[in-house]
C-alpha positions as CSV (number, residue, x, y, z in Angstrom):
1,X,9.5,-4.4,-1.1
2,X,6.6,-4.5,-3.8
3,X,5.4,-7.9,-2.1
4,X,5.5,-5.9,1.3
5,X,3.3,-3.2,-0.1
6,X,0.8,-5.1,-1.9
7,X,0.5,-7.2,1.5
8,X,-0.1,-4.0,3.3
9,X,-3.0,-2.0,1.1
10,X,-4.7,-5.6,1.0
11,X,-4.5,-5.5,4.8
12,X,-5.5,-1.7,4.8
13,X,-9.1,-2.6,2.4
14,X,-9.3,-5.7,4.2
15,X,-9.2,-3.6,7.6
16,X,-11.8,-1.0,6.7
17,X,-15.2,-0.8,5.5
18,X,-14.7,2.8,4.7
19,X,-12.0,2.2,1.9
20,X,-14.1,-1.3,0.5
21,X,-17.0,1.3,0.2
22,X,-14.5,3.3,-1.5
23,X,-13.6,0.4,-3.7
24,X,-16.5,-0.9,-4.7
25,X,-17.9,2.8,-5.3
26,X,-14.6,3.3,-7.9
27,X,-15.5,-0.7,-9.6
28,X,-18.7,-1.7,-10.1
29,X,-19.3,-4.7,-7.7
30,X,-21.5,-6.5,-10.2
31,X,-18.5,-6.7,-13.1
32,X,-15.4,-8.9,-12.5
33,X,-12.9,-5.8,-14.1
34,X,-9.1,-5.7,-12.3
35,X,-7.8,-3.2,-14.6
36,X,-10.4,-0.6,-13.1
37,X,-9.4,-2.2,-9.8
38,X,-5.7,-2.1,-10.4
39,X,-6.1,1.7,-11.5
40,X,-8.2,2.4,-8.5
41,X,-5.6,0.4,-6.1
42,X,-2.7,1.8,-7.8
43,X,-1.9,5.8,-6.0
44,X,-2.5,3.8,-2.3
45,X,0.1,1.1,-3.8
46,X,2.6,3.9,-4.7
47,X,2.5,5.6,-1.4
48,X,2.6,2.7,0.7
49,X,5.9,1.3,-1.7
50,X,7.1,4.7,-0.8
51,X,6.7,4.3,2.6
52,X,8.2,0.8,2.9
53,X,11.3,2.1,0.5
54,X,12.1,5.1,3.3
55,X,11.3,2.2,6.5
56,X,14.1,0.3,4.7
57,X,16.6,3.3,4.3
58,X,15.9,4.9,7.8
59,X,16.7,1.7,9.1
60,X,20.3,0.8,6.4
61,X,21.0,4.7,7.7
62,X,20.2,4.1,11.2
63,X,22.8,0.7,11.4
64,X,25.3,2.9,9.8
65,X,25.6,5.4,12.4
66,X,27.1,4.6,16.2
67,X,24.5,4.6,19.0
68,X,23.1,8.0,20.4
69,X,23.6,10.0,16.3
């Protein structure tokens, strides 16, 4: 699940040039520093892990249940 989300906020800065503005207005561009990346990354990271963690129990609930509950 933490792979899953990673892949997807990569995709979701890779996707829009409104959130790499964002990015590169929260690190400056012209210093290599991950940690003020990784602390800038890390709220979108949580949500979308928390997002992937309720796909994966909607669908374990969902096979659980017969057809038409």
């Amino acid at each position: 699940m933490e792979t899953a989300a990673a892949i997807l906020v990569q995709a979701l800065f890779a996707s829009s040039d409104e959130l790499r503005r964002q990015l590169n207005m929260a690190v400056d561009p012209t210093t290599t520093n991950p940690q003020a990346a990784a602390t800038f990354l890390k709220p979108w990271y949580q949500a979308v892990l928390m997002m992937v963690k309720s796909a994966e129990h909607f669908d374990q609930s969902a096979t659980s249940h017969p057809a038409g509950f």
